[in-house]
N, C-alpha and C positions, 0 to 999 in steps of 0.2 A: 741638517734639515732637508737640504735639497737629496740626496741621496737616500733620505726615508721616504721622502715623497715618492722618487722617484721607483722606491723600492715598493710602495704601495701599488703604484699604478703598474707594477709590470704583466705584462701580459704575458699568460701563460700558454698560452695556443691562440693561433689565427688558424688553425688548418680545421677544416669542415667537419672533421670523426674526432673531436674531442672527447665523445662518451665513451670510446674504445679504447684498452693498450691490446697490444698484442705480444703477444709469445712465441716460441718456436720451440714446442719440443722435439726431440730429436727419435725421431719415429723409427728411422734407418730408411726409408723410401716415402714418395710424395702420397701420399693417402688421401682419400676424402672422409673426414669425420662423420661416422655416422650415427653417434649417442654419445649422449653428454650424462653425467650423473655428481650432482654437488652434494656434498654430503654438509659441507659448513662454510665460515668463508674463509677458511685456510686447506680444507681440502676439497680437490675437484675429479672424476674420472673423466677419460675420455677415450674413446674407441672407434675403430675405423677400419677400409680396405681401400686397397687402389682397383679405380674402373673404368671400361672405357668413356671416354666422350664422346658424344657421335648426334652430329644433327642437332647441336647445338642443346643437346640435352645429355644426361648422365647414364651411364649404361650398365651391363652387368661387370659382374668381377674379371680382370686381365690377368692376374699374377695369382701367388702365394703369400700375399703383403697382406696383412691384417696383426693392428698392433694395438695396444694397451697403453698410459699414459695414467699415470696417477701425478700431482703436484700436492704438497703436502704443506706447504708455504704461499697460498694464496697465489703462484703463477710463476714464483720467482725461478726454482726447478724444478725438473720434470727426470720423473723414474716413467724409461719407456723399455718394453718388452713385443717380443712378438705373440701372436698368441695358436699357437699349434692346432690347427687347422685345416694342414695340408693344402691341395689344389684348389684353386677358384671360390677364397672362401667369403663369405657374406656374415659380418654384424650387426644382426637386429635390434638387439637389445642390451642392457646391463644397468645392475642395481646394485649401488655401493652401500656396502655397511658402516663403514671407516677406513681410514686408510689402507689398511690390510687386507680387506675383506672385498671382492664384489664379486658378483655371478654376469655370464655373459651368455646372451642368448644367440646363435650359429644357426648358418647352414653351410653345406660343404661339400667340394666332390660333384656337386650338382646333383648329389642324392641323400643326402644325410642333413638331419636335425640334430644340436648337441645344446647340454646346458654346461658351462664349464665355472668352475670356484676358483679361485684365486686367494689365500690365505696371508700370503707373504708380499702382497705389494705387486705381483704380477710376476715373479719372478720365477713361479710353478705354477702350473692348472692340474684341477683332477676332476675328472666326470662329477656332474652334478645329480645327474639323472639313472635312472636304473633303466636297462634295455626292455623291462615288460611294460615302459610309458608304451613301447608300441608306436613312436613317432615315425622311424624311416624316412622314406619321401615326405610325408606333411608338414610343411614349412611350421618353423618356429618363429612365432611373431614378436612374443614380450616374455619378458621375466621382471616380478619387480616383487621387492623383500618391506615388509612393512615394518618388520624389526628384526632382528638376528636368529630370530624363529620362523615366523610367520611367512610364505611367502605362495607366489602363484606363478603359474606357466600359461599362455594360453597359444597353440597352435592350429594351423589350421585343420578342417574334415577330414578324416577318414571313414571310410566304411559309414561315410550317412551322417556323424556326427561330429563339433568340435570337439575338438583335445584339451581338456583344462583339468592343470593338475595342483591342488594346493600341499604343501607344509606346513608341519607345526613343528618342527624342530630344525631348522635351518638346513632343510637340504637333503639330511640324510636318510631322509624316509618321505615318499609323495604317495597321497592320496588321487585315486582319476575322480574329479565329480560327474557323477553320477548322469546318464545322459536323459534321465527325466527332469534336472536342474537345470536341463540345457536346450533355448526353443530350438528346433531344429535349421540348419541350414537351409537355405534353398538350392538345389540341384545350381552345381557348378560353383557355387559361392565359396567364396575364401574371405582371410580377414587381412587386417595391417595391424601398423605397430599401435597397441595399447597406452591411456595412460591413467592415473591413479589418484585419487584422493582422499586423506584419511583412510578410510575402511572401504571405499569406495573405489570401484573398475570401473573403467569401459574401452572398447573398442568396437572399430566401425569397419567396413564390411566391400566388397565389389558390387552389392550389391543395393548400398547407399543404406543400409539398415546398423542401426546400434545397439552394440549390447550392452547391457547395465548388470553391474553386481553391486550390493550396500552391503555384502557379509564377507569381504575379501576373496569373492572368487567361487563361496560354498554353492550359492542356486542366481538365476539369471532370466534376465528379461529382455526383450528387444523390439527396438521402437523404429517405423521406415523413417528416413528425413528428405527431403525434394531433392539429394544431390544421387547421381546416377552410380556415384560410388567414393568411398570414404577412403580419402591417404593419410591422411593425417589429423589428430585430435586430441583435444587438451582441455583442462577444466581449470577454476580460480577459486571452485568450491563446489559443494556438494549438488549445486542447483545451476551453474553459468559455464557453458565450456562452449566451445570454437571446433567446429574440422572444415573440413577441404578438400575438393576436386582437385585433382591437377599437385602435380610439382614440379617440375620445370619443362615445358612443352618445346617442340622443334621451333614455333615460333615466335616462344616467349611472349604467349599469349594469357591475360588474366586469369588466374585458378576461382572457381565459386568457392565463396564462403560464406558459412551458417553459422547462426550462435541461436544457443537456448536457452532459458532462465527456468527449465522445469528437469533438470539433471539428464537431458536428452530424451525426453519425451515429444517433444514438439520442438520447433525447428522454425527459423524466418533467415531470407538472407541477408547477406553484409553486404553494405554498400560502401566501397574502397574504395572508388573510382577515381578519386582525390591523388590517387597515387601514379595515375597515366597508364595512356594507352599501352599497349606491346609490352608490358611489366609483368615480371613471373615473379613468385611470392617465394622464397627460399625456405621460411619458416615461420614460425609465430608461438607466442608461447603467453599466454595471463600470468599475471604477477599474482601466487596466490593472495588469496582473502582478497581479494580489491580487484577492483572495476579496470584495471588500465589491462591492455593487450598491448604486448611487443612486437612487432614485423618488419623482414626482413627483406630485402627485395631486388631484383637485377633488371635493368632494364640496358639490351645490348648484347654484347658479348656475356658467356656463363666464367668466363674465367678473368676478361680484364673490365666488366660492369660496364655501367654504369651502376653502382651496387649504393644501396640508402640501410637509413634503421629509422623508422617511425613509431609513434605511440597512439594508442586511443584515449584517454583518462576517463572514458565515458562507454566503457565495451561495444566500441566500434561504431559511434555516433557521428562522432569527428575522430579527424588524424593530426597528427604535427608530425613533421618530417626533423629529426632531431641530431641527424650522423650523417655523412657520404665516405667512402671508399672502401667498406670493410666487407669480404664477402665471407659473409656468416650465414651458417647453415645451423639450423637447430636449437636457436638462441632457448636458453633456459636459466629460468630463476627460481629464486628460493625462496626470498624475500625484495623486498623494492632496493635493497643495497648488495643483493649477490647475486651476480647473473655473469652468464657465461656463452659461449658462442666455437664453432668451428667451424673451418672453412673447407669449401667442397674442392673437389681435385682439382689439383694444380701440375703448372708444368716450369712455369719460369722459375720457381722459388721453394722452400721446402713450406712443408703444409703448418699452418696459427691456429692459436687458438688466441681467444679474442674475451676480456676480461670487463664486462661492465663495469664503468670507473667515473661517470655523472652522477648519480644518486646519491653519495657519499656526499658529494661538493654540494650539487644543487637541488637536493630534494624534491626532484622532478615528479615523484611517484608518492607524495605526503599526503596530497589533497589538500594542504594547508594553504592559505592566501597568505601572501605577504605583505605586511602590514608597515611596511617602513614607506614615508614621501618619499617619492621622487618625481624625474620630469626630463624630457630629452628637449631640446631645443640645438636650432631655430627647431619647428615643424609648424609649415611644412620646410622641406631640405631637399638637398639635390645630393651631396654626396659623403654627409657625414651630420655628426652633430653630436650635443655637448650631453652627456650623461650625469645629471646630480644626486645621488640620494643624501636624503637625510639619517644620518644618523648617528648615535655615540660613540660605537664601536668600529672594529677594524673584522671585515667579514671577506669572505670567498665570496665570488660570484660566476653567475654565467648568464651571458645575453644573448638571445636568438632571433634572427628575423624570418620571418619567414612570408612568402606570399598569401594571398586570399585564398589558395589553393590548400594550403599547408606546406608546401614544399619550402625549404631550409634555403636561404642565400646567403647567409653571414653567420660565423659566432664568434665570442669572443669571452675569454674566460680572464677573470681579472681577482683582485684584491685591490680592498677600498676602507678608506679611514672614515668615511662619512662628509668630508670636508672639503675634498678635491675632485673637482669635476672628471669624469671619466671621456678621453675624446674616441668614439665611435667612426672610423673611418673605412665606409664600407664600401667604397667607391661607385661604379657607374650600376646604376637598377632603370629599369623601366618605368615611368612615370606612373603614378598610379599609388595603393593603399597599400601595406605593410603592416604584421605583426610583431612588434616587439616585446617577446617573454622576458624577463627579469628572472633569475632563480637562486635562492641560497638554500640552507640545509634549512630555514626557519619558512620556506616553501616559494610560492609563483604568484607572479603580477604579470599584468598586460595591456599594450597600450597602444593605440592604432598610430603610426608612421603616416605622413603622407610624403611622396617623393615626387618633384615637380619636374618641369621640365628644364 
């Protein structure tokens, strides 16, 4: 009996990034991840180049290192290839079909656009695109396939207009839309990376303007937003998406962020502030169909952090600070139980990839409340206290504290019979109010701490 008990209460993590495992695939050189593409929760793409650092920020391409990384088993191994691209090469983009299948969107040479297919797991590439796209120098921003037919390119201007070319048969044949489907650029303007929902495009601009497509790419529309220029952006449905100034500045200063509730029509800012001064945002991603936003963040050094992973559950109303140590770049999900993350260049260690692994346990992303009694005592407390719930059954759990801020100072993941006090022992905090989240897969509870002196 003591040994069941005992086996009940074991704790499964004290370490602060419990929501994260990590991987290592084996790339052949340190690379910083640049696209992520999950196709289900047993296979994942990922793609990348090595680049300078400089200025405490990310720079262009240094080598010929640009590689490929399929996991077919949920993370456990990794099929990694290089991918033939020659000199200084840059990847934009890519979109997985299944395992075998995905398209990658290139530049290279410091003068060439490429769309490359991959049929066998990475193991071969063969031109995706035919030489009358007319790309050249105009940067290749995105590629993304809405099914093993359908799919879209959009690159930047040439000659006065953008380059956006759709398929209907996977590849082997591209239409250019039409450049009355397309509002025109504004002198000098270029775009960034794209991203997709359902039937649904967009992407955002240097010029702080968005473009919209609801037909896969066929005609287009575009809307200004208050930000001076667009790096990054992401949707959770047809009508709520996020972008962003800024991706990691010389002095890791906060990047602006917008959200819209009218498919990028109109635009209000995000107010993150909760997450501290001198903090650069690495990525952020909406968990489709649902309100929560994912963010990533570094405050310090770009290679040894101070690095966090927070949530909104309310599209950026509030934050909870939920992870510390993982420096994840481009975090992406699928669903609220498959998300995935990679880390930007590194030098001490070979380059992760970083596997969401709290959702499963604690159904952080439900919106469900949980409905089981409990109660922590003493509170108020000075440097621990007694954890009870009520209940019949023998469940997972995970407990989080966090400050008034939102910011994370304790977790602790456990298994519980319903019967045995859980002892919390979080040692020395600031005197003052605390949040204590409660999480199982049957959802979240919350209950105010007080910490004395």
């Amino acid at each position: 009996m003591q040994n069941r008990t005992l086996l009940l209460l074991l704790i499964l993590s004290l370490r602060l990034n419990a929501q994260w495992t990590n991987f290592t695939p084996n790339f052949g050189d340190t690379i910083g991840v640049k696209a992520i593409d999950i196709v289900n929760e047993n296979t994942v793409w990922s793609a990348g180049h090595r680049v300078f650092v400089k200025f405490n920020g990310y720079g262009s391409p240094d080598t010929d290192s640009a590689f490929v990384g399929v996991s077919k088993n949920g993370g456990l191994s990794w099929k990694t290839n290089q991918v033939p691209l020659g000199s200084l090469p840059l990847i934009t983009s890519i979109s997985a079909l299944d395992e075998n299948n995905c398209f990658i969107a290139a530049f290279f040479d410091s003068a060439n656009s490429t769309i490359l297919k991959t049929e066998d797991g990475g193991n071969s590439f063969t031109s995706a695109y035919s030489p009358d796209f007319g790309l050249g120098k105009a940067f290749v921003n995105y590629v993304h396939f809405f099914d093993a037919n359908q799919g879209v390119v959009m690159a930047d201007p040439k000659n006065g207009e953008f380059l956006i070319f759709t398929t209907v048969n996977g590849g082997n044949d591209w239409t250019k839309v039409h450049p009355d489907s397309i509002p025109n650029p504004i002198p000098g303007e270029f775009a960034y990376i794209g991203t997709s929902f359902e039937n649904w495009v967009w992407f955002g601009t240097s010029e702080g303007r968005v473009y919209r497509s609801s037909n896969k790419g066929q005609s287009w529309q575009v809307f200004q937003s208050p930000l001076d220029y667009i790096y990054s952006i992401n949707f959770s449905d047809a009508l709520h998406g996020i972008c962003s100034f800024g991706y990691v500045t010389p002095n890791l200063l906060p990047v602006q962020m917008i959200i819209t509730a009218d498919g990028g029509e109109t635009w209000n800012e995000l107010d993150y502030s909760v997450i501290g001064d001198s903090t650069a945002v690495f990525g952020f991603n909406y968990i489709p169909n649902s309100p929560y936003i994912i963010l990533t963040t570094c405050k310090g050094s770009i290679t040894d952090g101070y690095f966090a992973t927070w949530v909104s559950p309310d599209r950026g109303i509030t934050w909870q600070q939920i992870s510390i140590g993982e420096n994840i770049h481009w975090p992406t999900f699928i669903s609220p139980t498959i998300g995935w993350g990679g880390e930007g260049q590194q030098f001490a260690h070979k380059t992760q990839m970083f596997k969401y692994t709290g959702s499963p346990l604690v159904g952080l992303f439900s919106g469900k409340t949980l409905v089981q009694d409990w109660s922590i005592s003493p509170n108020p407390c000075v440097d621990h206290f007694n954890l009870e719930i009520k209940s019949d059954k023998t469940e997972s759990y995970l407990l989080l504290i966090n400050d008034v801020q939102g910011k994370l100072v304790y977790t602790q993941s456990f298994v519980q019979d319903g019967t045995t006090p859980v002892p919390v022992n979080f040692g020395k905090l600031s005197a003052g109010n605390y949040v204590v989240t409660l999480l199982s897969k049957e959802g979240k509870a919350a209950k105010w701490m007080v910490v004395a002196e």
